[in-house]
N, CA and C atoms as an extended XYZ file, in Angstrom:
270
Properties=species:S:1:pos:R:3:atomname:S:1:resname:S:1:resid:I:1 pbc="F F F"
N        94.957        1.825       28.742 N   UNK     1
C        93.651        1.756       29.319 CA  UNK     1
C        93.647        0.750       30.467 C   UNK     1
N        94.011        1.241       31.263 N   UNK     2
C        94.009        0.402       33.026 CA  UNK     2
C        92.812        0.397       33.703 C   UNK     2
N        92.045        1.230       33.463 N   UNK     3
C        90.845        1.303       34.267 CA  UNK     3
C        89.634        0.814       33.762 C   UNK     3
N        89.132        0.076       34.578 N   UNK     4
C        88.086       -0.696       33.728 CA  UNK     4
C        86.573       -0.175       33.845 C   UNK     4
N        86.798        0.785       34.292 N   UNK     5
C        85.382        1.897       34.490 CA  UNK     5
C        85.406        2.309       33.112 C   UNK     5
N        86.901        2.841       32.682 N   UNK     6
C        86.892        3.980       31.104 CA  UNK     6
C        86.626        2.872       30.382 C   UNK     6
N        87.097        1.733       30.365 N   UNK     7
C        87.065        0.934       29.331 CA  UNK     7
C        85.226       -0.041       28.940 C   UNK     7
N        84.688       -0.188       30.343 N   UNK     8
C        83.126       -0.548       30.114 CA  UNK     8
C        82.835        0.606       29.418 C   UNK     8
N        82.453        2.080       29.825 N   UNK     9
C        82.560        3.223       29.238 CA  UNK     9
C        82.363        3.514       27.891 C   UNK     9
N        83.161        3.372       27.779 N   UNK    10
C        84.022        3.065       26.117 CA  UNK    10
C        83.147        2.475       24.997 C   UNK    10
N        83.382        1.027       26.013 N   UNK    11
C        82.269       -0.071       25.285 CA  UNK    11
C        80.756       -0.119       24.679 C   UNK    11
N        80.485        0.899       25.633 N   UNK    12
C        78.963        0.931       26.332 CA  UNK    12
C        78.506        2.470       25.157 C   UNK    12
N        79.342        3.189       25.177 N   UNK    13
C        79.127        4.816       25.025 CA  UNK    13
C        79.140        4.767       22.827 C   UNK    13
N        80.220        3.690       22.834 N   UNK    14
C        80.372        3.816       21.539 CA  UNK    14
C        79.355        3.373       20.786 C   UNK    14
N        78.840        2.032       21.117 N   UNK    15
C        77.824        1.441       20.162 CA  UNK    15
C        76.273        2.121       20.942 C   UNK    15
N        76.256        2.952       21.978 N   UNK    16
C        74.968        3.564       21.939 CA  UNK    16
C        74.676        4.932       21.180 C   UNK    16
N        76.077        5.042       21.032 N   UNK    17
C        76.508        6.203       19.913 CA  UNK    17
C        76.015        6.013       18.742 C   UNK    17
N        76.544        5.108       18.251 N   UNK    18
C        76.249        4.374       16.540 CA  UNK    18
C        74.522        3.939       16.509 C   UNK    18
N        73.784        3.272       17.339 N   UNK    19
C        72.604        2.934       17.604 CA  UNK    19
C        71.955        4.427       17.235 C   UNK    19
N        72.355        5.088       18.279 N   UNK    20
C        71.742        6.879       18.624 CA  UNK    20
C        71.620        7.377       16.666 C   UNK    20
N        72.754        7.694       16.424 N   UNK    21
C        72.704        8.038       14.969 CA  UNK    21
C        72.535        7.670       14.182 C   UNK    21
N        72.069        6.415       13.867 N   UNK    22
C        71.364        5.586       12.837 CA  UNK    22
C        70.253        5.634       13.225 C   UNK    22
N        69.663        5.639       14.662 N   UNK    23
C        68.147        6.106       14.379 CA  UNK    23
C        67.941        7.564       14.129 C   UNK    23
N        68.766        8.177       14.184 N   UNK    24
C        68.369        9.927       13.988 CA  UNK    24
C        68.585        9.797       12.501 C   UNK    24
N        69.284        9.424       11.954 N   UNK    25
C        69.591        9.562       10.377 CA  UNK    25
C        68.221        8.985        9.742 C   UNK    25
N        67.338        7.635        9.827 N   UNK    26
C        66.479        7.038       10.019 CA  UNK    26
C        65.525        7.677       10.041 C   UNK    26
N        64.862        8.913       11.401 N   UNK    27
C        63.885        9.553       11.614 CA  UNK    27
C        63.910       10.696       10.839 C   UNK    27
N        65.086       11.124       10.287 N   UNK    28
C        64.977       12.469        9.587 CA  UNK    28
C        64.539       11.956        8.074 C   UNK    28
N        65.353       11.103        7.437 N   UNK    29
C        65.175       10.120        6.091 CA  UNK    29
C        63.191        9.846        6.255 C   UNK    29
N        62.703        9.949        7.259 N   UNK    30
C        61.296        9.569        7.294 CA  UNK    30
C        60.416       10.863        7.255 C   UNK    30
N        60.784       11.302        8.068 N   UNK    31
C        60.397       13.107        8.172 CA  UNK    31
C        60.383       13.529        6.475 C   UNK    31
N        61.444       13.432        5.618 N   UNK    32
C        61.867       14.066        4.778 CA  UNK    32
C        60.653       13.184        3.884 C   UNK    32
N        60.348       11.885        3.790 N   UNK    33
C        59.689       10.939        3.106 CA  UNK    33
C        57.799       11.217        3.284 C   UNK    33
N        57.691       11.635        4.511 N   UNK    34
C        56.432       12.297        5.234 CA  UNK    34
C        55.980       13.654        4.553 C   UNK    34
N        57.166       14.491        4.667 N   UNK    35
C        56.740       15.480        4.142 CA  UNK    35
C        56.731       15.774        2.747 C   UNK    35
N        57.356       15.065        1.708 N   UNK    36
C        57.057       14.858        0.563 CA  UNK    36
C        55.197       14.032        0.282 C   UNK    36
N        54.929       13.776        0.695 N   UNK    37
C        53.985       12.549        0.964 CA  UNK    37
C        52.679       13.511        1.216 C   UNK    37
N        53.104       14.455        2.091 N   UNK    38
C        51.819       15.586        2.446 CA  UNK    38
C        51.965       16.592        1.374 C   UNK    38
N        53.073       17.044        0.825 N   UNK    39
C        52.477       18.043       -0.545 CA  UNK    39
C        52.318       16.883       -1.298 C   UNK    39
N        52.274       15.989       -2.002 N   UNK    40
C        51.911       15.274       -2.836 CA  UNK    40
C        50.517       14.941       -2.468 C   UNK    40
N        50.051       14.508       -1.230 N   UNK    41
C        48.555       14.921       -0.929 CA  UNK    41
C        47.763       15.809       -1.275 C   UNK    41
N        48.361       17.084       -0.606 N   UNK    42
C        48.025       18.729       -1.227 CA  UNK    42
C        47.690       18.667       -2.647 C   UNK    42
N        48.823       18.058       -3.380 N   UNK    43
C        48.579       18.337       -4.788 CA  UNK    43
C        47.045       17.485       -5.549 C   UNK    43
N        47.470       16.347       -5.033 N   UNK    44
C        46.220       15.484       -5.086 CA  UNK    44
C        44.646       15.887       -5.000 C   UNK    44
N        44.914       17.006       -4.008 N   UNK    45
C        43.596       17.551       -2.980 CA  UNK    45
C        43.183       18.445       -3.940 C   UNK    45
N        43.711       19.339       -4.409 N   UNK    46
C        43.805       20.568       -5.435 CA  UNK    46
C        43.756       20.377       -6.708 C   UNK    46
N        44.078       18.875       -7.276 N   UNK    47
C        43.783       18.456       -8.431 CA  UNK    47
C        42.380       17.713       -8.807 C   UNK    47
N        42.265       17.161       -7.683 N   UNK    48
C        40.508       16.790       -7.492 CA  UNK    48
C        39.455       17.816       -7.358 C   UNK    48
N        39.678       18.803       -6.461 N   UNK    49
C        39.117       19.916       -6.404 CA  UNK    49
C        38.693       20.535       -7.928 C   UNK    49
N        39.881       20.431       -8.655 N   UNK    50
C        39.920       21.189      -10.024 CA  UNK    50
C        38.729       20.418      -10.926 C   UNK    50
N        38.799       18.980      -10.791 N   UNK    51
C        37.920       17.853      -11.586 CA  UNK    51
C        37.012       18.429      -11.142 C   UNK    51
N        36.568       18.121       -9.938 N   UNK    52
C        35.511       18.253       -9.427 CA  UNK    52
C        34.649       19.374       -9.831 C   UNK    52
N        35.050       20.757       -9.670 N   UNK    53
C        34.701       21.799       -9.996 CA  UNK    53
C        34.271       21.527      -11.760 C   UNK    53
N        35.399       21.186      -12.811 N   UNK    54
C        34.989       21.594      -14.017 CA  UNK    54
C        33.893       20.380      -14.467 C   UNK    54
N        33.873       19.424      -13.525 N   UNK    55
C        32.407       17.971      -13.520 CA  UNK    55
C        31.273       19.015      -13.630 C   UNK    55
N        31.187       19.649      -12.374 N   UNK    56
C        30.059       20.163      -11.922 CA  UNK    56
C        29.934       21.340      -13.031 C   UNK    56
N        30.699       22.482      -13.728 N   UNK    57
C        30.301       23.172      -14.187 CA  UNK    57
C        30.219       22.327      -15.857 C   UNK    57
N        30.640       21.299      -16.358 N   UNK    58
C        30.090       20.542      -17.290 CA  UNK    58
C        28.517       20.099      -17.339 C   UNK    58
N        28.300       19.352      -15.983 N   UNK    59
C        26.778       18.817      -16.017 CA  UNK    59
C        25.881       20.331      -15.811 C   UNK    59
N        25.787       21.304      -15.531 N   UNK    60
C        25.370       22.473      -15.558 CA  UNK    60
C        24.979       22.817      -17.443 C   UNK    60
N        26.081       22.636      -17.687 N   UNK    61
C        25.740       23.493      -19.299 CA  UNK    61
C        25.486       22.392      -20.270 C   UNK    61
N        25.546       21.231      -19.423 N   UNK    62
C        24.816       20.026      -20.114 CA  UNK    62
C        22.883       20.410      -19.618 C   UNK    62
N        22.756       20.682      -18.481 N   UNK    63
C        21.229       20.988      -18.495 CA  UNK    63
C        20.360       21.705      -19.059 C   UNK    63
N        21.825       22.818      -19.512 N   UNK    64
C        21.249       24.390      -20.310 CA  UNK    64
C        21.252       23.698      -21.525 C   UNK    64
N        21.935       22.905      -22.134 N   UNK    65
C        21.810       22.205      -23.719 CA  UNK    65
C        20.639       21.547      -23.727 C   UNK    65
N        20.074       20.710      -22.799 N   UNK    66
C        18.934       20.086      -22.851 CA  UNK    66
C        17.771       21.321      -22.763 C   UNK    66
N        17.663       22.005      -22.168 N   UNK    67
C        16.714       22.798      -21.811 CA  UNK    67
C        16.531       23.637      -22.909 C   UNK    67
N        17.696       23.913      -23.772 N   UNK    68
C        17.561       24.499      -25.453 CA  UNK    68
C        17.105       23.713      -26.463 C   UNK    68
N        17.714       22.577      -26.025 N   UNK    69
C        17.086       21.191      -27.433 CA  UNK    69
C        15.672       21.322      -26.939 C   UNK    69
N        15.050       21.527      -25.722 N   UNK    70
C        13.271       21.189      -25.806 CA  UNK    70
C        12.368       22.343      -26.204 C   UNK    70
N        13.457       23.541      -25.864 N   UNK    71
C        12.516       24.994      -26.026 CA  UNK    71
C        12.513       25.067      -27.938 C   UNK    71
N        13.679       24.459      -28.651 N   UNK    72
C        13.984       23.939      -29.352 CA  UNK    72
C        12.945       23.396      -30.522 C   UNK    72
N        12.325       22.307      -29.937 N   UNK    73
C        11.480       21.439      -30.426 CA  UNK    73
C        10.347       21.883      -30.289 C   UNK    73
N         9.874       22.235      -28.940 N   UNK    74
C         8.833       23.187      -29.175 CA  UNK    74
C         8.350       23.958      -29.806 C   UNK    74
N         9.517       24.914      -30.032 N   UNK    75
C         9.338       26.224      -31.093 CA  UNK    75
C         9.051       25.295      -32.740 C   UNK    75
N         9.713       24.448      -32.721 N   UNK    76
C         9.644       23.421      -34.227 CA  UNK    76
C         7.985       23.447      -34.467 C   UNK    76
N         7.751       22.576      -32.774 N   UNK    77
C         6.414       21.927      -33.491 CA  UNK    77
C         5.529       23.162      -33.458 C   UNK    77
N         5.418       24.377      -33.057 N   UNK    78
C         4.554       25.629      -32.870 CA  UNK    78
C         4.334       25.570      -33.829 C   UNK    78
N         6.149       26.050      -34.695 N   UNK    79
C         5.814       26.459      -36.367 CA  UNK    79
C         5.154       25.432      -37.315 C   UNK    79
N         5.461       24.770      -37.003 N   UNK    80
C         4.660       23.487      -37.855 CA  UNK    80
C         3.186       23.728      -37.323 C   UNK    80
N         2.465       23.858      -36.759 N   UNK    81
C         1.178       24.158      -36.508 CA  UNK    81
C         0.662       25.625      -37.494 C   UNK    81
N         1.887       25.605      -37.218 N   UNK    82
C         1.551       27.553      -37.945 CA  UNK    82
C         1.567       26.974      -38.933 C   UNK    82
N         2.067       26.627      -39.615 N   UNK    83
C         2.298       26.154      -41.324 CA  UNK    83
C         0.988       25.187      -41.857 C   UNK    83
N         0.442       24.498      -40.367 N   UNK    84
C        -0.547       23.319      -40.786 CA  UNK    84
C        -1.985       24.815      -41.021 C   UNK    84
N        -1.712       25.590      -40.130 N   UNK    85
C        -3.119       26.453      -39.712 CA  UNK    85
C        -3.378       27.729      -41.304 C   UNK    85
N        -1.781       27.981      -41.726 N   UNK    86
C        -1.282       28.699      -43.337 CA  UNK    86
C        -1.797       27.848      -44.274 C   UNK    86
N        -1.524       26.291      -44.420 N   UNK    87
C        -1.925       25.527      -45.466 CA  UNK    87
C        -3.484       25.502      -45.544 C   UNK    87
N        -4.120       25.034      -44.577 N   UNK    88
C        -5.486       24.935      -44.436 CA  UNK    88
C        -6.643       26.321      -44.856 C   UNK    88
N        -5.840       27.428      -44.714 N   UNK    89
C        -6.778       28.621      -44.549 CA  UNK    89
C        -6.241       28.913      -46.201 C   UNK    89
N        -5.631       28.749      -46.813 N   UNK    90
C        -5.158       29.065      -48.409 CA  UNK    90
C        -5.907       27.993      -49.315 C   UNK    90
């Protein structure tokens, strides 16, 4: 190696080489870390969705239970009137 053009060259080419591919190895290792990261989001998104949905159709048939316990009680105290209005007339 006589020429000191090949040999700066050399110098210069190799470690921008090694630099070059340790950040590409680097950006892909991140890419790969990213995109795990977004379906695990997805999944996240779709699993809340799912809560969410069976929340809402819970407090729903929680209103229909209440709305039976009063039609419920009502009907109780009717008959009990009926029974007070049976006792009285006998």
């Amino acid at each position: 190696m006589d020429n000191p053009v090949i040999e700066w060259l050399l110098s210069v080419i190799g470690p921008v080489l090694a630099v070059y591919s340790f950040l590409k190895a680097q950006t892909t290792r991140q890419e790969n870390r990213i995109t795990m990261l977004e379906q695990q989001t997805d999944f996240f998104k779709t699993q809340l969705e799912r809560a969410t949905k069976r929340l809402d159709n819970h407090d729903e048939q929680n209103k229909v239970l209440i709305a039976l316990t009063e039609q419920v009680k009502a009907l109780s105290d009717d008959i009990r009137r009926i029974e007070q209005k049976i006792d009285k007339e006998m």
